[in-house]
N, C-alpha and C positions, 0 to 999 in steps of 0.2 A: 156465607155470611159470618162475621167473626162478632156480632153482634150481640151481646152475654142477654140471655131471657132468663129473664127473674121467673123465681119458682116461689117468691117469700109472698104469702098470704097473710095479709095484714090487716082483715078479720079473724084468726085463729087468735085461742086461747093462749096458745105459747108463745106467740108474736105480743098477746098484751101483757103478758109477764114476764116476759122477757124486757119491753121495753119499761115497765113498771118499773121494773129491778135497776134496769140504767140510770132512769129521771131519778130512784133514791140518794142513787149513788153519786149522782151529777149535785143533787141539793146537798150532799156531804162533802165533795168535793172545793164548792160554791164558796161553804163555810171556813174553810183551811186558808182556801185565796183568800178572803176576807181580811185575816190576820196579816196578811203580810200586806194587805191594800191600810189596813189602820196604823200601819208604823208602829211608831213608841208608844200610840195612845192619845184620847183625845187632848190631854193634857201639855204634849210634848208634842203635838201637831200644832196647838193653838200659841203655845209660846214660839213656833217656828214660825208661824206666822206674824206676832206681833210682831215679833224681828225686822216686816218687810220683808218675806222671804219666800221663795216660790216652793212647794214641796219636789221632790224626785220626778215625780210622774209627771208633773205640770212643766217641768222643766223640759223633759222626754219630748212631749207635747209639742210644746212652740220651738222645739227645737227641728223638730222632721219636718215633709210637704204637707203641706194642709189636706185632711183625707186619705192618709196613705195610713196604711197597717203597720202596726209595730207587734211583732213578732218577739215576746218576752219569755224567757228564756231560765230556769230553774226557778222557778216563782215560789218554790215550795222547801227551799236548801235550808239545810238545819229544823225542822220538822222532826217531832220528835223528842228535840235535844233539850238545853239549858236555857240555847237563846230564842231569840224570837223568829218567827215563821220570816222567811226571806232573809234572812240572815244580815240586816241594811244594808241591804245591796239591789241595784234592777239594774239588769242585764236586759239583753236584746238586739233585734236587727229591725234597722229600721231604714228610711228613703229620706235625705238631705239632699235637697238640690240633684234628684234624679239619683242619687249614688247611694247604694245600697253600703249601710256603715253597720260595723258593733257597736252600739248604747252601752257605755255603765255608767249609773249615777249614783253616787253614794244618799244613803236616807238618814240626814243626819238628828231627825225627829228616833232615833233608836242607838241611843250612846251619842250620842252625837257623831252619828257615823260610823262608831268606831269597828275598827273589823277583829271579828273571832275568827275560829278555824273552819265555822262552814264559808264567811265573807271570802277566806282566800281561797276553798277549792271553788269556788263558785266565780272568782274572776279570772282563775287559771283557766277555767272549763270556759270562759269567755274566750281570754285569748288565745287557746289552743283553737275555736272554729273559727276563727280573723284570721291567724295564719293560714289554715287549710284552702281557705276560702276566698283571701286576701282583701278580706273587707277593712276598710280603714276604720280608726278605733279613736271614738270619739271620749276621751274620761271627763264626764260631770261630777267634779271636787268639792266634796264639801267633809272632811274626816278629820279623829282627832288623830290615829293612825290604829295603833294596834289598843285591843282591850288587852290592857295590861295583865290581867288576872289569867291568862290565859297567853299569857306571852309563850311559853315552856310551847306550844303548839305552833305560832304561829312562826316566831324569828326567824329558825333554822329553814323552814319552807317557804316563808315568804319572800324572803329572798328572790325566787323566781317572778314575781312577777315583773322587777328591773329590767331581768335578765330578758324576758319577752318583750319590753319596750322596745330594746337596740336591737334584739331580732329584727323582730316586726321591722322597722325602721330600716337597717339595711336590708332587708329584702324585698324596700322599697312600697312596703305598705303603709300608707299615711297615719301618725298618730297625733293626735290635739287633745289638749287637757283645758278646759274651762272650770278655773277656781274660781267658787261662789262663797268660800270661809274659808276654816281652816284645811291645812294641808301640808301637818307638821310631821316631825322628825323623818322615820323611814319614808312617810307620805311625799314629804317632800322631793321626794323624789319620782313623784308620778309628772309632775309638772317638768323637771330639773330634768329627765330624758323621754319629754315627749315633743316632736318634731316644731308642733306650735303653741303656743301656751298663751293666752286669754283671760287677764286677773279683771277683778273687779274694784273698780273705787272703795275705799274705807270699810270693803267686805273681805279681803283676800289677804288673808295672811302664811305664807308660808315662808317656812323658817326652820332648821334642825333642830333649835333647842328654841322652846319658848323663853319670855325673860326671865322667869323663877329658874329654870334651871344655868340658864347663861352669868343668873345672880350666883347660885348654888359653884358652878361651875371656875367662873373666873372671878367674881368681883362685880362684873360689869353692873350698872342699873340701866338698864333701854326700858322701849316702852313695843308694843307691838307692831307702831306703825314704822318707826324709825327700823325696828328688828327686820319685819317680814312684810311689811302693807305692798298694796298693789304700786301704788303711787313709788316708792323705792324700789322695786322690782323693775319699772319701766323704765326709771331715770337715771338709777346710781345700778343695780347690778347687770340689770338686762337678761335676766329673767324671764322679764315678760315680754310679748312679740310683741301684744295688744293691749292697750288700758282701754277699761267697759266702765262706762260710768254708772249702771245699774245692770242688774241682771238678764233683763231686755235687751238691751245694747249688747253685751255679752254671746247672747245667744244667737241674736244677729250676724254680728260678728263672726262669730263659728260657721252659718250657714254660708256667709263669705267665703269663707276659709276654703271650706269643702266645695264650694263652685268652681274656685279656681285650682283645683288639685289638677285637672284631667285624670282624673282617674276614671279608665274605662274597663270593661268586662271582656272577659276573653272570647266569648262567644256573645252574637246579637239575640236577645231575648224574641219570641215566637211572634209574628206578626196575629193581630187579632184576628184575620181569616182563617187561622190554625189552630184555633182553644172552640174547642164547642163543648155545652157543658154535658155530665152524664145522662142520660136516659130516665135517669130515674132520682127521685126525690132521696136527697141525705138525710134528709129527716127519720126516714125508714132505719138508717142505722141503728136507731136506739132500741130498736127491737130484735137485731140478729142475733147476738151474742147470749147465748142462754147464762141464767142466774147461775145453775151447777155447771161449771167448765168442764164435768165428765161427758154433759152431750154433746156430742158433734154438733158443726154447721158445717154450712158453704162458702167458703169466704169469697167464690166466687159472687156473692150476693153483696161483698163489701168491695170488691171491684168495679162492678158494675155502677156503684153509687159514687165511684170520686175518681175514674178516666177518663177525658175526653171521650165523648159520644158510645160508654159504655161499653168501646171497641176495644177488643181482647183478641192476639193472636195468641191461643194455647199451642203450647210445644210442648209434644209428645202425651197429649192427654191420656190416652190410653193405656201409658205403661207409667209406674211410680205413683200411684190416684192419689195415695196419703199427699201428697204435695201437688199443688197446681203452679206452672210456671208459665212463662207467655210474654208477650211483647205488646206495650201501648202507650201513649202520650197520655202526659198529666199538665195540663195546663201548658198544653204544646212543647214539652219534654218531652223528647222520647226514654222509656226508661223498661228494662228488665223486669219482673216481679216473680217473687219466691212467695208462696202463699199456705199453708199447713189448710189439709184439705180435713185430715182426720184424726190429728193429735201426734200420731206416732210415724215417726219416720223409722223406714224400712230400708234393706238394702238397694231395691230397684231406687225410690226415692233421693237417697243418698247419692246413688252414681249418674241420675239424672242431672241433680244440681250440681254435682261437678261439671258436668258439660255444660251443663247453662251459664252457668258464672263465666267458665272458659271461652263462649260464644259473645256473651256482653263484654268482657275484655277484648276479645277481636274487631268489634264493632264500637268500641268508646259510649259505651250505652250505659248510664246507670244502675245502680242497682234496687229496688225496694223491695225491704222483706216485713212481709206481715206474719204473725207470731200467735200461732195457736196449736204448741208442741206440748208434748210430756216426755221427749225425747228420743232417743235410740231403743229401736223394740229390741227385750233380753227375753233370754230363755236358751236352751241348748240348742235349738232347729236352727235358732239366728247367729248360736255363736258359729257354728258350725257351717254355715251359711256365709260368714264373713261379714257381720255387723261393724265390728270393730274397725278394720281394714275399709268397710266401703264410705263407716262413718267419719272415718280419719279422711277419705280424700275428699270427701268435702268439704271439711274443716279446712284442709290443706288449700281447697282453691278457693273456700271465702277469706283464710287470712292473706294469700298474696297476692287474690284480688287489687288490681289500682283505680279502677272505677269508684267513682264516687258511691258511697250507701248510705241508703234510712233505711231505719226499718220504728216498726210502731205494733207494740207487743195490744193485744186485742184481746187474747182470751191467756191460755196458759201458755208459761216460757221456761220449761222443767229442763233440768239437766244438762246434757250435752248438748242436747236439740236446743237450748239458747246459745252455745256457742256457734253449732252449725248454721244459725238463722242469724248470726251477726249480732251481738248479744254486746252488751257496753265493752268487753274487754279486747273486741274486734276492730274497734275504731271504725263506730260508722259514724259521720258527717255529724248525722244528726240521728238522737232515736227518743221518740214518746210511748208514750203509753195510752191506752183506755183506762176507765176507771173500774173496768170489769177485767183488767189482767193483774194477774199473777205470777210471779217468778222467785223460784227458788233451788236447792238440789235436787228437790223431788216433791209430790205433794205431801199435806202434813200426815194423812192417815199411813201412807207408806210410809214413811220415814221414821214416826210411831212406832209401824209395824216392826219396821227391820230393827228398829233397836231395844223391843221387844225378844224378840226372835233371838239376836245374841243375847241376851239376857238370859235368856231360857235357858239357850245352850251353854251359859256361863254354868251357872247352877246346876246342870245336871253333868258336867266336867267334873265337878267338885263333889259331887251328891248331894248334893243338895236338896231340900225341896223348895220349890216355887212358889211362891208371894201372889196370888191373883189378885189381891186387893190392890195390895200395892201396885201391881203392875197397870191397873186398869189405873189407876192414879198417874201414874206416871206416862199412860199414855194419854189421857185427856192435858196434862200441862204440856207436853210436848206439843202435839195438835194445835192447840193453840195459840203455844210460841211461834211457829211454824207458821201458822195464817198470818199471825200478826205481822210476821216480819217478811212477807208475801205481798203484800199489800202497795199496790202502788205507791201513796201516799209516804209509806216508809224508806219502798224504793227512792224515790222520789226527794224524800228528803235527804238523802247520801249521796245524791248529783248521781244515781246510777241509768237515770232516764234526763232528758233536758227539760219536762213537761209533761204534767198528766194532763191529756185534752179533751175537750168533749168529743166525739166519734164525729157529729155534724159540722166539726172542724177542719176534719182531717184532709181533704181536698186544699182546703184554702192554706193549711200550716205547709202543706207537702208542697205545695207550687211556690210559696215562700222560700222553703228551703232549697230547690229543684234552681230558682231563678238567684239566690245568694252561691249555690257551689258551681255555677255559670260564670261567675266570674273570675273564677281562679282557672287555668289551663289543665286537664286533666287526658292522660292515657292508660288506653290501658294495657294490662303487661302481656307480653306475647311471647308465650313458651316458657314463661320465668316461674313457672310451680314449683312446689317443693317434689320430692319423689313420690308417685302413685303409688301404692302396692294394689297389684293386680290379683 
């Protein structure tokens, strides 16, 4: 039987404290999304409204299948920073007329749009999973273009985001831009090289120079509508594919668009005789993950709650334990899983997952890695043991891995062990977070420690004597830079996760993502590793 039996006792004290500590963290969490669900503010919601104007999300809305999930995407970008939670921008994947698209809609109740430097890593990081993925990319326009104030960050990189329209576009992935306002200077150029473009009556203005600077500029006096309105866009330059005569009609419109794309998925999604759901209740998630990430769990316990009928084939259970790996369907995917059994990866572990990685590439099998590392075990038994060496060829076969990966950090994601676990700089598909992980060099009392340590040793090079005060000082501000900047939430706000999720999620986001990297054609590579050292 490959059938995973729960061992998680869900009367025990550390099962309610453990889930106590999640629900905290989940109503902290709750409060972040918040800020980027209020926009500019009620004040700057209500004049977007008097305007006659639908907000981002409502637009989002009538825009996909009625009932279908929209899977939103960096909700938390620029957190943190100067600007505001969300950076005006909402990203995502969503179901228009059965076809799985990238959503951006600018939020222009927040500058009126306008984009800073979290706006453009945050629609790069959009367009880079459209291409992967080959999801057609829908842009809802409503911007002033760049916040000026912050130009010095944006011009020289923003740039790419053109440069990913005509990508996208020659390699035949669909792009449509529906302008709802403005969609001036560099903006205008979202419209200007996207495959169908969609303005709106006496709402759409786009144009490189508004009329103050065309005054500034040449001389000329125009007015907006003769400059950039929709109505001149569709008559005199042809601009526009479509004139919407409200924002309704608009969005209609677009669902048109994308009906008649034929755009189809490279592989047929899982017949519903093929998805049966876990064994066991998700809810239970919010109790696995202890408050201190120094105790172990099972994460086979978090398996068990979000595979198809809880069924786990383990490979190689017996030998590498710190890591549990195995074969099973996730929402009628079949997919690989790397799982951190015990925090530290060892050399057995390490040269396990080299094979495994290497097995799902021969097999065209996904990859998901769940994340509850502190890294590569040190010390002299291991150097000497061949830590280094066993931890490199694992690296080695997760970077030229070509199968698809998530992975979804849960507890800790220290050091190398987040490189080796597929970690943001790995390029996986798609990777979230709990709101109980952590990722950093190391943890913050270690790190403390060690630069304590040199300290010491600085000082008695020199003759020093030693500072205790000081030092305890300087290790408590450390510690606590370290946590802080450990913290999902921070992560999170640096686009270094796509989303912090609730754990009772995690099934429904992972089949979301599982069924969007489905439609793009993937294999995987066969014999193409870099060199092992044995």
């Amino acid at each position: 039987m490959t059938l995973l039996a729960s061992a998680l006792d869900t009367t025990a004290p550390d099962y309610a404290a453990n889930r106590e500590a999640m629900l905290g963290k989940l109503a902290a969490l709750a409060a972040e999304h918040a800020k980027a669900l209020a926009g500019g503010g009620e004040k700057y919601v209500e004049r977007h409204r008097g305007r006659g104007k639908l907000l981002a999300r409502e637009r989002i809305e009538l825009l996909l299948d009625p009932d279908t999930p929209f899977l939103e995407l960096s909700p938390l970008a620029g957190w943190g920073s100067e600007y505001t939670v969300g950076a005006s921008l909402v990203t995502g994947i969503g179901v228009v007329e059965g076809v799985e698209c990238l959503i951006t809609a600018n939020d222009p109740t927040v500058r009126g749009g306008a984009s800073n430097p979290w706006t453009l890593k945050k629609a790069l990081r959009a367009n880079e999973i459209a291409f992967a993925n080959r999801l057609p990319c829908i842009s809802l326009v409503e911007s002033g273009g760049a916040d000026l104030p912050s130009q010095k960050e944006i011009f020289i990189p923003g740039g790419a985001l053109f440069r990913d329209l005509t990508r996208l576009s020659a390699a035949g992935i669909p792009t449509l831009a529906v302008v709802f306002g403005n969609s001036t200077a560099g903006g205008a150029y979202v419209p200007g090289m996207s495959d169908h473009v969609i303005m709106v009556k006496e709402r759409s203005k786009v144009f490189l120079a508004g009329p103050p600077l065309v005054r500034m500029a040449t001389g000329e006096e125009s007015d907006d509508e003769s400059l950039g309105g929709a109505e001149m866009h569709a008559r005199v330059s042809g601009l526009a594919d479509h004139f919407a005569v409200d924002e309704h009609d608009a969005l209609r419109q677009a669902r048109r668009i994308v009906a008649r794309l034929g755009h189809r998925k490279a592989y047929p999604d899982p017949a519903p005789h093929e998805v049966a759901p876990p064994a066991y209740d998700a809810d239970e998630l919010l109790g696995i993950v202890p408050g201190d990430l120094k105790s172990p769990f099972d994460p086979r316990e978090v398996i068990a709650r979000i595979v198809d009928g809880s069924d786990f084939d383990e490979f190689k259970p017996l030998y590498g334990t710190s890591l549990a790996t195995g074969w099973a369907r996730l929402h009628g995917y079949p997919v690989g899983i790397l799982a951190n059994a015990r925090g530290v990866l060892f050399s057995a572990e390490s040269q396990k997952a080299a094979q495994f990685v290497q097995l799902a590439n021969q097999r065209d099998i996904p990859l998901l890695f769940l994340h509850n590392t502190t890294g590569y075990m040190v010390g002299s038994g291991y150097e000497q043991g061949g830590i280094i060496k066993h931890g490199a060829m694992m690296i080695n076969a997760v970077s030229n891995s070509r199968v698809p990966h998530l992975s979804v950090l849960m507890g800790a994601s220290y050091g190398a062990g987040h490189y080796g676990m597929c970690g943001r700089a790995y390029d996986p598909r798609f990777l979230f977070a709990w709101p109980s992980a952590k990722s950093a060099v190391m943890g913050p009392q270690q790190l403390a420690g060690v630069l304590s340590i040199v300290a010491r040793q600085s000082a008695a090079a020199k003759g020093q004597s030693y500072d205790e005060e000081a030092d305890a000082g300087l290790r408590a501000v450390v510690e606590q830079q370290i946590e802080s900047e450990s913290l999902p939430v921070f992560l999170s706000g640096r686009l270094y996760d796509d989303a912090v999720i609730d754990p009772r999620d995690t099934r429904t986001v992972l089949g979301l993502c599982l069924s969007a990297i489905h439609t793009a054609p993937f294999e995987g590579v066969r014999g193409g590793f870099g060199v092992f050292r044995m």
